[in-house]
N, C-alpha and C positions, 0 to 999 in steps of 0.2 A: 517724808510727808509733804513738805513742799514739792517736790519733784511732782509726786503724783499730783499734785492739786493743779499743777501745770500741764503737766501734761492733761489730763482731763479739761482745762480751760482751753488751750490748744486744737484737741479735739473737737470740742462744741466751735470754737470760732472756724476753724475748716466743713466742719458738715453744715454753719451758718453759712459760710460763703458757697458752697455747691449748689443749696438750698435757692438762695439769693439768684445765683447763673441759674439754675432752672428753671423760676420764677420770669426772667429777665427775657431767656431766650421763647419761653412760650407766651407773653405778651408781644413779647418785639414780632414773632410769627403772625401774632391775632390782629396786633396792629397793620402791619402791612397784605394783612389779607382782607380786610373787612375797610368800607368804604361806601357813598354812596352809590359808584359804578358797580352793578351786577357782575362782576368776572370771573370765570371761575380760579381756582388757586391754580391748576396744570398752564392755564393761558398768561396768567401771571406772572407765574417763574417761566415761561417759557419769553416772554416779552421782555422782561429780565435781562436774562442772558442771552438776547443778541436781539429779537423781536421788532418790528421797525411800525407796527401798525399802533393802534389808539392802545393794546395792553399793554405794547412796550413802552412808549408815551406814558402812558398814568404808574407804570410798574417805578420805572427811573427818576422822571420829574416829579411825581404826588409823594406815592405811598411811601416806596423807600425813603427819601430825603426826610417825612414824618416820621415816621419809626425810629432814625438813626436820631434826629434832634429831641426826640423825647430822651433819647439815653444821654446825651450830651450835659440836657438841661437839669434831667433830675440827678446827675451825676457831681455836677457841679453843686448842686444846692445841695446836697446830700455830703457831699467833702467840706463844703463852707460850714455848714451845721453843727459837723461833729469838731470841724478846728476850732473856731469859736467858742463853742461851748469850753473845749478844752482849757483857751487861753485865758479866758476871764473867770472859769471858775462858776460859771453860771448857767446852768440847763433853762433859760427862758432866752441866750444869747441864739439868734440865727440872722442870717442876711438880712429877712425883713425886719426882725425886731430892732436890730441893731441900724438901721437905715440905709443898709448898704442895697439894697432892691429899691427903695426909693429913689436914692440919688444917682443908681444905674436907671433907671425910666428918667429920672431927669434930663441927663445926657443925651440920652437916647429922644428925648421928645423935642430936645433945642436943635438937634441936629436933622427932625424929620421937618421940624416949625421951620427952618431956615432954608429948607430944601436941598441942605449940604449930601442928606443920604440919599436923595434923586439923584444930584450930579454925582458921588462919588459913594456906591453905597459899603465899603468897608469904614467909610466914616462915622457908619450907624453902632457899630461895634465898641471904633475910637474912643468914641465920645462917651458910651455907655461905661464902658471902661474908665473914663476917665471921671466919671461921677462916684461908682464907685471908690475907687484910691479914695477922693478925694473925702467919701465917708469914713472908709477904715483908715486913713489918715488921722481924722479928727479923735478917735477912736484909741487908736495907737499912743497921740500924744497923752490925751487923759491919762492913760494907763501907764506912761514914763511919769505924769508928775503925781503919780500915788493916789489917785481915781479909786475907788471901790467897784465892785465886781456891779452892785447895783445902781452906782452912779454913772456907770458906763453904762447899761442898758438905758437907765432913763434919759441921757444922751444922748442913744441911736432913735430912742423915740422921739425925742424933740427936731433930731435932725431929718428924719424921715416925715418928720410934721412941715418941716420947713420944704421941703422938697415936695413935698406932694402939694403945699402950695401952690408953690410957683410953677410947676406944672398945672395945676391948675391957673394958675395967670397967663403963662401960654395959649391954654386951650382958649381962654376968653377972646385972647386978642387975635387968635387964628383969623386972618381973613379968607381963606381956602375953606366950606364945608366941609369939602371933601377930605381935604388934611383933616380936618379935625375932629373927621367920623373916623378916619385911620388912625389916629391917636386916641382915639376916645375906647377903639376897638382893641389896638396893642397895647393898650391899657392894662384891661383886664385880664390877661393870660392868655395867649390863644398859641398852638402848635397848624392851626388850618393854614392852609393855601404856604405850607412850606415847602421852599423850592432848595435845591441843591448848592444854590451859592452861602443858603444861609448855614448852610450842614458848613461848607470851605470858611465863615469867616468865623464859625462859634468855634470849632473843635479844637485848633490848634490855640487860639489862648487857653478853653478852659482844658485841655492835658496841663498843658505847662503851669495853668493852675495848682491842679490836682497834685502835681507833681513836686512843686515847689510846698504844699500840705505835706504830702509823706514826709520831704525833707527836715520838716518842722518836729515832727510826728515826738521824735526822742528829747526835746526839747519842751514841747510841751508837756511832756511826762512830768519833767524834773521842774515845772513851773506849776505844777498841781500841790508841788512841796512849798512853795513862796517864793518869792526873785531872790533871798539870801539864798536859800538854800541850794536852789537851781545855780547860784554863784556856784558855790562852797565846791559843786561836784563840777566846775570848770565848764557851763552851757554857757554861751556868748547870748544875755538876757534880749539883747536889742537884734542882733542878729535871727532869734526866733520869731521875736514880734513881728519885723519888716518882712519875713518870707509869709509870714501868717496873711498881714495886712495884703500883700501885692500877691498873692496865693488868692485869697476870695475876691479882692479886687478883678482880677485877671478871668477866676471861672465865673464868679457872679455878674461881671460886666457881662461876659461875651453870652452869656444864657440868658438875662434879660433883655438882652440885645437882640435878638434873635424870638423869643417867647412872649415877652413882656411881663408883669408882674406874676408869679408865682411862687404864693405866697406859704408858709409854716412846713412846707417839704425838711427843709433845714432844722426846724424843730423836731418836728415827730418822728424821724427815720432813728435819728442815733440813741433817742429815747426806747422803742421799740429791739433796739437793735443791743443796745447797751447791756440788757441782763443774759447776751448769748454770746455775745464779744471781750466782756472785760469791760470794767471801767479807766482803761489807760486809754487814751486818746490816739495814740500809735497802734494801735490794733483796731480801733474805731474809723480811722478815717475813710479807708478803703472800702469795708463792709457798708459802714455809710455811703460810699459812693454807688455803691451796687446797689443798694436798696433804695437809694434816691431814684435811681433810675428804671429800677422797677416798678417802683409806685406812679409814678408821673407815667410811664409806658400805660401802665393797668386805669389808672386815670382817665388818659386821653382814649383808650379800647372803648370804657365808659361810657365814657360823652357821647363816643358816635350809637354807640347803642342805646343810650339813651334817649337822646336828642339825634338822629340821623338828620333834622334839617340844619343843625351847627348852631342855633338860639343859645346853649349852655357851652359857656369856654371854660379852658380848663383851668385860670386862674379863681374864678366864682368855686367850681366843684373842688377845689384844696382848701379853698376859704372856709366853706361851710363844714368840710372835715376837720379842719386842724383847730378852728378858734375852739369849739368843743373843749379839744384835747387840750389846747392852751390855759381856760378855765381850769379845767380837771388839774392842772399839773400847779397848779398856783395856789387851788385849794388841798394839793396834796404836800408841797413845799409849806404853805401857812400851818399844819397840821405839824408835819416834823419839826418846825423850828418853835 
């Protein structure tokens, strides 16, 4: 009976994930065909692969490099989402809640306010990155000195208050307008005017991100049981946390780094995704990641359809979708408990 009920779950989580790639790859097509330049799609892929005129130009430097960062970013927030959740026991846990997207914009705004990512722009990443740690850090240690699942969320809220501060203190004393229309702009969420370097300095931390999540994945299973118990069947308790911690640190830095705030992707994907995947976090992480990155893909299709002059960014149009969902899921949590 078990066997079957496995396999049958098994099933649904592979026909989820083909589902997900189909999803994935007919947005990621619609995003880099659709744009304000008039092109046709033959002159597109033909500018593509080898093209040297204005379609290979927008084919290489615009569309493609948007397309690829949409999956990057919602891939990342979509692995961070479902790891979280896992570790703390708490389906209202995601990057943003938790203040790990605030303190990655933090990073990211000291280092645009100082001009450090003018002169050296992988230091826009650095630093992004390094705001983060330094929330799932704080995060981490709660959870070592016996934190509850919602003392830690109200945590990431305070510390995402404290950060969003002081980037706003930033913005105040910006003496540049113009910086401080580009932060005010990277603010909000935006995938426009992305170029190719930013596709080279996000991908490679958030994989290793992603990756250092899977690795977690069996780990966070056996901590859904309590840290005794996760003891008892021999999981190294600290060893899961730190790969969790420097796992969303690593993809959520380098996605908000590159994107800037975008916000409840992390929440809503593994919630949606969770009643066709399993509720084990090691079968969740991956599916989340795909579905993060199809939704931010179909998002950013959106906007330009909707908004073709670029007035609506893509951090506003997740906002307005997921706070909804974030109600709904707190009046549906107050309901079961």
């Amino acid at each position: 009976m078990e066997d079957a009920i496995s396999a049958r779950a098994a099933g649904a989580r592979r026909v989820t994930m083909l589902v997900l790639l189909a999803v994935l790859a007919v947005a990621f097509l619609a995003s880099f065909l659709i744009g304000p330049a008039d092109i046709a799609p033959g002159a597109l892929f033909a500018g593509l692969f080898g093209g040297h005129g204005s379609a290979g130009v927008i084919a290489r430097s615009l569309r493609l490099p948007r397309a690829a960062l949409a999956i990057v970013v919602g891939g990342a927030l979509g692995a961070s989402g479902a790891a979280l959740q896992g570790l703390f026991r708490n389906p209202l846990a995601e990057p943003g809640v938790t203040g790990v997207t605030s303190c990655a914009g933090l990073g990211a705004v000291i280092a645009i306010y100082f001009g450090l990512a003018a002169r050296q722009p992988v230091l826009l990443p650095v630093f992004a990155i390094a705001g983060a740690l330094g929330s799932a850090g704080i995060l981490y240690l709660l959870s070592r000195r016996g934190a509850g699942a919602t003392a830690m969320v109200l945590a990431g809220v305070a510390v995402a208050s404290l950060a969003t501060a002081l980037t706003a203190l930033a913005l105040s004393f910006a003496q540049n307008p113009y910086a401080m229309s580009d932060m005010v702009f990277w603010m909000m969420g935006s995938l426009k005017d992305s170029k190719p370097s930013d596709l080279y300095f996000s991908a490679p931390p958030t994989l290793l991100g992603i990756l250092l999540l899977l690795s977690a994945g069996r780990g966070i299973d056996a901590l859904t049981l309590g840290e005794e118990a996760a003891g008892s069947l021999g999981i190294d308790v600290g060893s899961v946390r730190g790969r969790v911690v420097a796992g969303v640190a690593l993809a959520t830095g380098a996605a908000t780094a590159m994107a800037g705030a975008v916000s409840f992707v992390g929440m809503v994907v593994p919630h949606v995704l969770r009643r066709f995947c399993g509720y084990e976090p090691s079968k969740l992480i991956l599916p989340s990641a795909l579905g993060g990155a199809a939704l931010v893909t179909v998002a950013d299709v959106a906007i330009r359809l909707i908004a073709p002059d670029g007035q609506l960014l893509l951090g506003v149009l997740t906002a307005m979708l997921g706070a909804p969902f974030f109600f709904w899921l707190i009046l549906r949590l107050r309901r079961e408990s």
